[in-house]
C-alpha positions as CSV (number, residue, x, y, z in Angstrom):
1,X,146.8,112.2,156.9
2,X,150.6,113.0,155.5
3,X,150.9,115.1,152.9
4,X,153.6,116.9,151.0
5,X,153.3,120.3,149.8
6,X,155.2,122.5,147.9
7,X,156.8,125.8,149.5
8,X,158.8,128.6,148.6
9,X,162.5,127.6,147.5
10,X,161.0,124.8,145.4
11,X,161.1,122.1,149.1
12,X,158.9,119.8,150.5
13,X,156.7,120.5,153.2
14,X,155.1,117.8,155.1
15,X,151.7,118.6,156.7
16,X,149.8,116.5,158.9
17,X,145.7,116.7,159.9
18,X,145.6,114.6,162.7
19,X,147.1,112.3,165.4
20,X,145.1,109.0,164.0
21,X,145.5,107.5,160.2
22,X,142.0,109.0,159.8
23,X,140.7,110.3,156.7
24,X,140.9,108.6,153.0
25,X,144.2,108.2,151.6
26,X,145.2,108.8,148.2
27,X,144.3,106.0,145.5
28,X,147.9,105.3,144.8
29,X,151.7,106.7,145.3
30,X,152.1,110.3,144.9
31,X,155.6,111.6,143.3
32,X,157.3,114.9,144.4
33,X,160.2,116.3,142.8
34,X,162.3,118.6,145.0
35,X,165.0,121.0,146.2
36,X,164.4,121.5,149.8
37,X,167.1,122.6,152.5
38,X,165.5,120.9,155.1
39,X,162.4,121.8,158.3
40,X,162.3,124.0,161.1
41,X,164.1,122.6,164.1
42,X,161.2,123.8,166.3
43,X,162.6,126.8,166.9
44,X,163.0,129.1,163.9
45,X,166.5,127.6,162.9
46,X,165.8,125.9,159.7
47,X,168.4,122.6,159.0
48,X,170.4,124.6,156.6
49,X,171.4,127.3,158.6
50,X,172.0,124.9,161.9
51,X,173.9,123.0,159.7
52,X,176.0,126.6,158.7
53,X,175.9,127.4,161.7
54,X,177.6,124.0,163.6
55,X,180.1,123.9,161.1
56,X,181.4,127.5,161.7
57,X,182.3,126.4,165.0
58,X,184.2,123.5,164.0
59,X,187.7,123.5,165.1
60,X,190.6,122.5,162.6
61,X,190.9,119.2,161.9
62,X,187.2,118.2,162.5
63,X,185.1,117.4,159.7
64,X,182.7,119.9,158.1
65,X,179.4,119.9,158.5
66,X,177.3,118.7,154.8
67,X,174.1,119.0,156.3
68,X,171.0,118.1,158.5
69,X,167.6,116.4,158.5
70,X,164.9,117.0,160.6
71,X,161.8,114.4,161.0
72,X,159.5,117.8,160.2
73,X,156.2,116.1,160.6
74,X,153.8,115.2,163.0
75,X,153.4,111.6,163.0
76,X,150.7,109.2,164.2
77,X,151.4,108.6,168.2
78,X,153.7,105.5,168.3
79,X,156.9,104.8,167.3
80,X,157.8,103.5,164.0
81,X,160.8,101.9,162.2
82,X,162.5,104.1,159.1
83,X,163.6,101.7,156.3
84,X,167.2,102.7,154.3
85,X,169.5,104.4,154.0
86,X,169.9,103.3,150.2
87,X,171.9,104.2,147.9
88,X,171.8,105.0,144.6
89,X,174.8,107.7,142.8
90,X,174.2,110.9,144.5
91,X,170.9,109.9,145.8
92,X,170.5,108.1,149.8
93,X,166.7,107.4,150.0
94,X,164.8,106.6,153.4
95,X,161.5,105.2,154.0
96,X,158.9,105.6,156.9
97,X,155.3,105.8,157.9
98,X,153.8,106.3,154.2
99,X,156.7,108.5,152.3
100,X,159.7,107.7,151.0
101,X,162.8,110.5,150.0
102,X,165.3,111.1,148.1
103,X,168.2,113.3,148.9
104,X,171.0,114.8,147.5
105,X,174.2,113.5,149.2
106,X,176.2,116.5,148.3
107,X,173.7,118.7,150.4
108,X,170.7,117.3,151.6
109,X,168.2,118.7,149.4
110,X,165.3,116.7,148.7
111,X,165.3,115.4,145.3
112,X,162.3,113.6,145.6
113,X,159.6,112.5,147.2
114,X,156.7,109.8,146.8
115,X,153.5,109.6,148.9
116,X,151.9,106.1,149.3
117,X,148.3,105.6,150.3
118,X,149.3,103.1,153.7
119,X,151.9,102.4,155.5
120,X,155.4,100.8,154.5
121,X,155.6,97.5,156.5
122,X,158.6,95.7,154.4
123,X,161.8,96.2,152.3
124,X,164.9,95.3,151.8
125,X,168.0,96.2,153.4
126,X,169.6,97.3,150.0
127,X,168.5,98.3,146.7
128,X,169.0,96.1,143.9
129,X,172.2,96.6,142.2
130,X,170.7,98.6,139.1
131,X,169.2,101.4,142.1
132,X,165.3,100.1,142.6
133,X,163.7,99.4,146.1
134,X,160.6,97.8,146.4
135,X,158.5,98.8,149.6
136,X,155.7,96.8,150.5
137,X,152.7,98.8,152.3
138,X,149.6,97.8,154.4
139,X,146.3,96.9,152.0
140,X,142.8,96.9,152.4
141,X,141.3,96.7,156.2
142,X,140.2,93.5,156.9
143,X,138.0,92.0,159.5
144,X,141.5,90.3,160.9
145,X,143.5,93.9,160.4
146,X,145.4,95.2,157.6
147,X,147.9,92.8,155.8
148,X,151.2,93.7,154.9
149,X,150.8,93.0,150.9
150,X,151.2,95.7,148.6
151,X,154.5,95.8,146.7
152,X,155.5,99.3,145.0
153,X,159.0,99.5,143.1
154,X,160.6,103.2,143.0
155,X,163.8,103.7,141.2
156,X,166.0,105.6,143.6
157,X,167.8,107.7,140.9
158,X,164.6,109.9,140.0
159,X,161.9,109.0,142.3
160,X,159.6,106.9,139.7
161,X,156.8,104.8,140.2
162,X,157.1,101.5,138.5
163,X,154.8,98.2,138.9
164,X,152.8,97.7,142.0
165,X,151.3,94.4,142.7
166,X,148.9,93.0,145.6
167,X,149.6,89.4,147.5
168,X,147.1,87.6,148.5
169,X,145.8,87.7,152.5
170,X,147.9,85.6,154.2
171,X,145.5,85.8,157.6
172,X,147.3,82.5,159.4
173,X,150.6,83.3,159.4
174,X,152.7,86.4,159.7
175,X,151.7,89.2,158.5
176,X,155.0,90.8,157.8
177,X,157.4,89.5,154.8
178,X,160.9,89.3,154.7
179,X,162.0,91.7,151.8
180,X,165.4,91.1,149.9
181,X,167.4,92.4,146.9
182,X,169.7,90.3,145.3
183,X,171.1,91.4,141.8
184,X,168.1,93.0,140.3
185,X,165.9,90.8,141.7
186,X,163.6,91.6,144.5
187,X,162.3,88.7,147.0
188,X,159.1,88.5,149.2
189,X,159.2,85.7,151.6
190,X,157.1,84.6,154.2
191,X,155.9,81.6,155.2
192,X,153.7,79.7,152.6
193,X,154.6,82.6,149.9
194,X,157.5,83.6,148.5
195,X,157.9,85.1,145.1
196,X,160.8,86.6,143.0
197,X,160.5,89.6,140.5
198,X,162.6,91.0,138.2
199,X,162.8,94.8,139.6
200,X,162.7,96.2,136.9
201,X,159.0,95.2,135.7
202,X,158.1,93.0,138.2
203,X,157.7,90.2,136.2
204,X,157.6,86.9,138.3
205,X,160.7,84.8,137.6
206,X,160.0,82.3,140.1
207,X,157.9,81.2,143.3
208,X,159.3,78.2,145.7
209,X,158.9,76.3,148.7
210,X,161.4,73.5,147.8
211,X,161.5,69.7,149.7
212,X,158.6,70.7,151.8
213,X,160.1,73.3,153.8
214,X,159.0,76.6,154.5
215,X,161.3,79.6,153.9
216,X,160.5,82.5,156.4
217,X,163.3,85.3,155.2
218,X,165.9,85.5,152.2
219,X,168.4,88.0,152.3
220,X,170.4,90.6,150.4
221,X,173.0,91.0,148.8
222,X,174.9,89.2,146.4
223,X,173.6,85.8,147.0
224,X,170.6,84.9,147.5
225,X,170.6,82.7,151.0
226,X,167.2,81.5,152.3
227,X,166.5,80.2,155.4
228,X,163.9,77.7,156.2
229,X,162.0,75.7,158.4
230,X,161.6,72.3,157.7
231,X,160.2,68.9,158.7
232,X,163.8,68.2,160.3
233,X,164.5,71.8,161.5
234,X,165.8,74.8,160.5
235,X,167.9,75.0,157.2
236,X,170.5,77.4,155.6
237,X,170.0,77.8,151.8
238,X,171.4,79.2,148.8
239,X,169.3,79.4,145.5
240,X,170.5,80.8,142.0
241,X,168.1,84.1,142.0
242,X,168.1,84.0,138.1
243,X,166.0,80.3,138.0
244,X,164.9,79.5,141.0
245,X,167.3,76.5,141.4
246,X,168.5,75.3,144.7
247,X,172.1,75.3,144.9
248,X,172.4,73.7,148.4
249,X,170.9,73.1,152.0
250,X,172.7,73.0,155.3
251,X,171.1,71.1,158.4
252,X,171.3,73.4,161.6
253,X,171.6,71.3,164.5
254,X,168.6,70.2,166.4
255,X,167.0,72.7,168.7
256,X,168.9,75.5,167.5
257,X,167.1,78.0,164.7
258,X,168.4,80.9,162.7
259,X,168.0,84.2,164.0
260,X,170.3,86.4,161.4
261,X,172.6,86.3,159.0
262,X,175.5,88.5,159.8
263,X,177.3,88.4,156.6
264,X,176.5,86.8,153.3
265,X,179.8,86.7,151.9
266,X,181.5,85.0,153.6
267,X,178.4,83.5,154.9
268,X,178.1,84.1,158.8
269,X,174.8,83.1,160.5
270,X,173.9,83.8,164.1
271,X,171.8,81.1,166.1
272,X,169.7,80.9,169.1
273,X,168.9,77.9,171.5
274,X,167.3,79.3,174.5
275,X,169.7,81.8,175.7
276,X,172.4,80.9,173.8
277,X,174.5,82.8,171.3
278,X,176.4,81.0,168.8
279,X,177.6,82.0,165.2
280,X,178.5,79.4,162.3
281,X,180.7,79.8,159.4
282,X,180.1,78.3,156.6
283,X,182.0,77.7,153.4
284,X,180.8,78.8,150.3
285,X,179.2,75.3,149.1
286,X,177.3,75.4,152.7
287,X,179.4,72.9,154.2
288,X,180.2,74.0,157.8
289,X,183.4,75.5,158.4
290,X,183.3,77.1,162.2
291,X,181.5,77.8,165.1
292,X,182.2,80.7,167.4
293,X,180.3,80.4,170.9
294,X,179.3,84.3,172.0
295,X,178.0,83.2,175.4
296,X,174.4,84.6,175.8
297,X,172.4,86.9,174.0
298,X,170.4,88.1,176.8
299,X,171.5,91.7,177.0
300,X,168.5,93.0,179.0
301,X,169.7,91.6,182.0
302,X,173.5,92.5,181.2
303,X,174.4,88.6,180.9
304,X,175.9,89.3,177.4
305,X,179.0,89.7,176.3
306,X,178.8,91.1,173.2
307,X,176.5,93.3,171.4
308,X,175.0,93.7,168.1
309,X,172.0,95.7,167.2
310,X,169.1,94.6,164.9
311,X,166.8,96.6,163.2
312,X,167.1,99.6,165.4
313,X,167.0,97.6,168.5
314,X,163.2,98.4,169.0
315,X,161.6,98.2,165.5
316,X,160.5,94.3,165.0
317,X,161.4,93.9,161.7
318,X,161.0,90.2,159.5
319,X,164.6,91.2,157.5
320,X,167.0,88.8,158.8
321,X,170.2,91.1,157.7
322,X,170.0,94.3,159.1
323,X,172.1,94.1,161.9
324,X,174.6,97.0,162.8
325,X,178.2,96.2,164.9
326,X,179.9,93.2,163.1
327,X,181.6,92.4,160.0
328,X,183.5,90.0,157.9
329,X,186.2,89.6,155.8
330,X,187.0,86.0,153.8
331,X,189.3,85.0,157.1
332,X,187.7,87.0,160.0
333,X,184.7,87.5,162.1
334,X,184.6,91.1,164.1
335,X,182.0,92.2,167.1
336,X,182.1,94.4,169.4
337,X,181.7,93.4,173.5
338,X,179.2,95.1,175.7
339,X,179.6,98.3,177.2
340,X,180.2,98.8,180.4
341,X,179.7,102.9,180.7
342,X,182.4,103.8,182.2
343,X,183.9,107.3,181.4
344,X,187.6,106.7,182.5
345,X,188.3,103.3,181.1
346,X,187.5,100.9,178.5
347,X,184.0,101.3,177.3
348,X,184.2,98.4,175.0
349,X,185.9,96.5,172.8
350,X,186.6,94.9,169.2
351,X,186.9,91.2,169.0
352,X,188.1,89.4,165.6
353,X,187.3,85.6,165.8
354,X,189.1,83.2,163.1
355,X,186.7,82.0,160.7
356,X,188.7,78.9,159.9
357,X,189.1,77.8,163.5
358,X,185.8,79.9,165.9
359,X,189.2,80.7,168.3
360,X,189.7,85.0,169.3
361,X,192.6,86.5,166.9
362,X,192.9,89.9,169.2
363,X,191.0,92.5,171.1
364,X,191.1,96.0,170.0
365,X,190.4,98.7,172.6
366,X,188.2,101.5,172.0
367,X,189.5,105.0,173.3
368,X,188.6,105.4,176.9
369,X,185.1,105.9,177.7
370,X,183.8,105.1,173.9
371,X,182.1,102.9,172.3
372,X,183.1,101.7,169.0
373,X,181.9,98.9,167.2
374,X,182.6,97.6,163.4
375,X,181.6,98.9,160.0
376,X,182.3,97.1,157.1
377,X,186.3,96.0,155.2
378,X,187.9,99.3,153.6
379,X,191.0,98.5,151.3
380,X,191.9,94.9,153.7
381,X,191.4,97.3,156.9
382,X,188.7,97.3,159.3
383,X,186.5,100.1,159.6
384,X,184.9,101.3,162.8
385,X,182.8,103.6,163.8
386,X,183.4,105.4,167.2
387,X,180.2,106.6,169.0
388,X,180.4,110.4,170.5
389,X,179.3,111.4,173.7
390,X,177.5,114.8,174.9
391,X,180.6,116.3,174.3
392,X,183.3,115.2,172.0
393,X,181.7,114.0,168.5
394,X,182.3,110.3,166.8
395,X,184.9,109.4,164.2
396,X,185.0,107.0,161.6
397,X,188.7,105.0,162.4
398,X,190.5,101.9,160.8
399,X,192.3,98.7,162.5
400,X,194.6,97.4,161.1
401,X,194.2,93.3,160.3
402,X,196.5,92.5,163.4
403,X,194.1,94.7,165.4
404,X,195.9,97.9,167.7
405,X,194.7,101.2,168.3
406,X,192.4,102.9,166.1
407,X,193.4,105.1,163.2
408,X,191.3,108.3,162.7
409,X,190.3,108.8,159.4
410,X,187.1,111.6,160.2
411,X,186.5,113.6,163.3
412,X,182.8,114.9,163.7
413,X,182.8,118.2,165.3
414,X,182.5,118.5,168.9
415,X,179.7,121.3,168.2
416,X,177.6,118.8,167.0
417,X,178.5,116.0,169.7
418,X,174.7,116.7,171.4
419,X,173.1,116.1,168.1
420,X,174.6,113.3,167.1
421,X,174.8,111.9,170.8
422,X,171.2,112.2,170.8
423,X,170.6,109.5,167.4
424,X,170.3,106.5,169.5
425,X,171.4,103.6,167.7
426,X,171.8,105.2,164.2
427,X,172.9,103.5,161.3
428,X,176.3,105.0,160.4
429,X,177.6,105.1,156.6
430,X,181.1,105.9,155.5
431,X,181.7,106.5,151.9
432,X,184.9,108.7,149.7
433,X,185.3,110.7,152.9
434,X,181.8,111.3,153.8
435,X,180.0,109.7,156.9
436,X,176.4,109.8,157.7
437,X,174.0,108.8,160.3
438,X,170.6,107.7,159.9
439,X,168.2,107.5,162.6
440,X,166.6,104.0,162.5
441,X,163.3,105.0,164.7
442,X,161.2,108.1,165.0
443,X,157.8,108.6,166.7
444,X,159.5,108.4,170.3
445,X,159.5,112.1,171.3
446,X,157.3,113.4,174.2
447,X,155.3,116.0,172.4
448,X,154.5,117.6,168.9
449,X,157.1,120.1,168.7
450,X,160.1,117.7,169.9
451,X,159.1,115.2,167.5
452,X,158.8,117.3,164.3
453,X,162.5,118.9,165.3
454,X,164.1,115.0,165.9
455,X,167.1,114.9,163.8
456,X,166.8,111.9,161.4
457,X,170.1,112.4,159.5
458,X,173.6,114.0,159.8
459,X,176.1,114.1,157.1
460,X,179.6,115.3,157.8
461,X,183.0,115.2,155.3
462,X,185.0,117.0,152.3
């Protein structure tokens, strides 16, 4: 069973008394408070003085090294998905197995910390806009398993337990909600239940299944778009999250479904027919606007073209907007093309799609033997994010709307290149200089000792 303990230095500890989920957990969520520097990385070098000890050999012009995070606990043998980063002032909080942390972004050191009694199976992508996140965890053992039905709000600024409250067994359908913040409303959807809560008490404000359709994931952000199956097909919807009022519906064609939304504003929505890959645009009444036609998605068998990455490639999670390696802007669509692993020519590359007519604006090359892929808009410029390799670390680089080469705004050290080479498929952050890099799965490593020391999170900047 997980525990956190308090040691010297005023950190957190975690301690673990077995490989299983064994044992009787705690009643409810446990709370904290913290000023750790960070675990052992198996070898006597705790995270604070590898992260000194990278950033003295940085070279000039790289970025300094803010600081490390190691997994530092022994976790039940299989992998499992870590939910976050969130973000709320100085705080980025991250969720897995049955804890979720709160750390300084200025240095890593845990602010808090809050023990739940089973494991997280849901939340949202982001926090709701006044800094809550409301995880939902596994309830009581059942003759048909554990269901995935206990909501608990935290506020991210100080680590507090707020309302917690139980859904009823849903044994007939999936088990797993769709979680989503929008405003400071918090959504649980899945099929025959969905409910919205104020998040700051958890009072209900409303519960829908409108024009007998069943709405299997909302999304967050800052509107609140549904999508649903119903007696037609699938639907894309859009409800007012203050009342509860449908604002409209959009048909999808028949025999394709919705698979993800890649932005919300503006609204970009992947779909899947078999094989196929196609996005569609859509104006901000839900009429249809465009359709870009990405080929197929079947990337196993190196068919695609393009690649995006989904909830940590391997973790199967119900949120249908957690997708790393595109972006959007009011006229533009970007994605990134498959790599090819080369080391002496183009890796991959940056594609930006109109929204207005589905047709390719420009390609953007990454460096030679990279792989870069989109962030998010920074001041009407793209931001990109371009991986490292065992031995030159990423950067965090701009294109400019009419595409070109990429303009370097942060160099991560080369020192730390194996480290940060090594954080398949992170989630990677850029904010007022600072980048950071999230590991969306843990539990993979071969033994006890290689697991504790995985590196979960890497912060570089001023």
């Amino acid at each position: 069973m997980l525990a956190l303990v308090l040691v010297a230095g005023g950190g957190v500890r975690f301690a673990l008394s077995g490989d299983d989920e064994g044992g009787k957990p705690a009643a409810g969520p446990t709370p904290t408070a913290g000023q750790g520097d960070g675990e052992s990385d198996g070898v006597g070098e705790s995270d604070a003085e590898l992260a000194t000890r990278l950033d003295g050999l940085r070279e000039p012009g790289e970025a300094r090294v803010r600081w490390v995070q190691s997994l530092g606990v022994d976790l039940p043998a299989r992998a499992m998905g870590v939910y976050g980063p969130w973000r709320a002032g100085d705080i980025v909080a991250k969720a897995f197995y049955r804890t979720v942390s709160g750390y300084s972004m200025s240095d890593g050191a845990v602010r808090w910390s809050v023990r739940l009694p089973q494991d997280i199976c849901g939340a949202p992508t982001l926090p709701t806009t006044d800094g809550r996140i409301v995880v939902v965890t596994e309830g009581e053992e059942t003759d048909t398993g554990a269901d995935c039905s206990v909501m608990q709000m935290i506020d991210l600024r100080t680590g507090k337990t707020g309302w917690t409250k139980s859904m009823p067994n849903n044994p007939d359908t999936q088990r797993r909600p769709a979680m989503a913040a929008n405003g400071a409303t918090v959504t649980f959807a899945r099929p025959g239940q969905v409910h919205t809560y104020r998040a700051e008490d958890g009072q209900e404000l409303f519960a829908a299944q409108p024009h007998g359709c069943q709405s299997y994931s909302f999304v967050s952000g800052p509107r609140m778009v549904a999508l649903a199956n119903c007696a037609e097909g699938h639907e894309v919807q859009e409800f007012d999250p203050a009342s509860g009022k449908l604002k409209w519906r959009y048909a999808v064609e028949q025999g394709w479904s919705v698979e993800q939304v890649y932005s919300v504003s503006p609204l970009v929505v992947a779909m899947g027919k078999g094989d196929a890959w196609r996005l569609v645009a859509l104006r901000d009444e839900g009429t249809y606007r465009s359709a870009i036609d990405l080929g197929t998605r079947d990337v196993d068998l190196g068919f695609a073209g393009y690649e995006v990455r989904c909830g940590g490639y391997l973790v199967v999670s119900r949120n249908r907007d957690d997708c790393e390696g595109v972006a959007a802007d009011d006229d533009t669509f970007y994605i990134s093309t498959k790599r090819k692993h080369v080391e002496f020519d183009v890796d991959n590359r940056i594609v930006a799609f109109d929204l207005d007519t589905g047709r390719p604006k420009w390609a953007a090359d990454a460096p030679l033997g990279r792989r870069m892929e989109p962030m998010r808009l920074d001041g009407g410029k793209l931001l990109v994010h371009v991986a490292a390799t065992t031995s030159r670390g990423g950067e965090i680089a701009t294109l400019a709307p009419t595409g070109g080469e990429p303009r370097t705004l942060l160099t991560h050290p080369a020192a730390t290149a194996a480290v940060e080479a090594g954080m398949t498929a992170a989630e990677v952050d850029y904010e007022d200089g600072r980048s950071l890099l999230t590991l969306p799965l843990v539990g993979t490593a071969e033994d006890d000792e290689a697991e504790m020391s995985t590196k979960t999170m890497l912060a570089f900047g001023k």
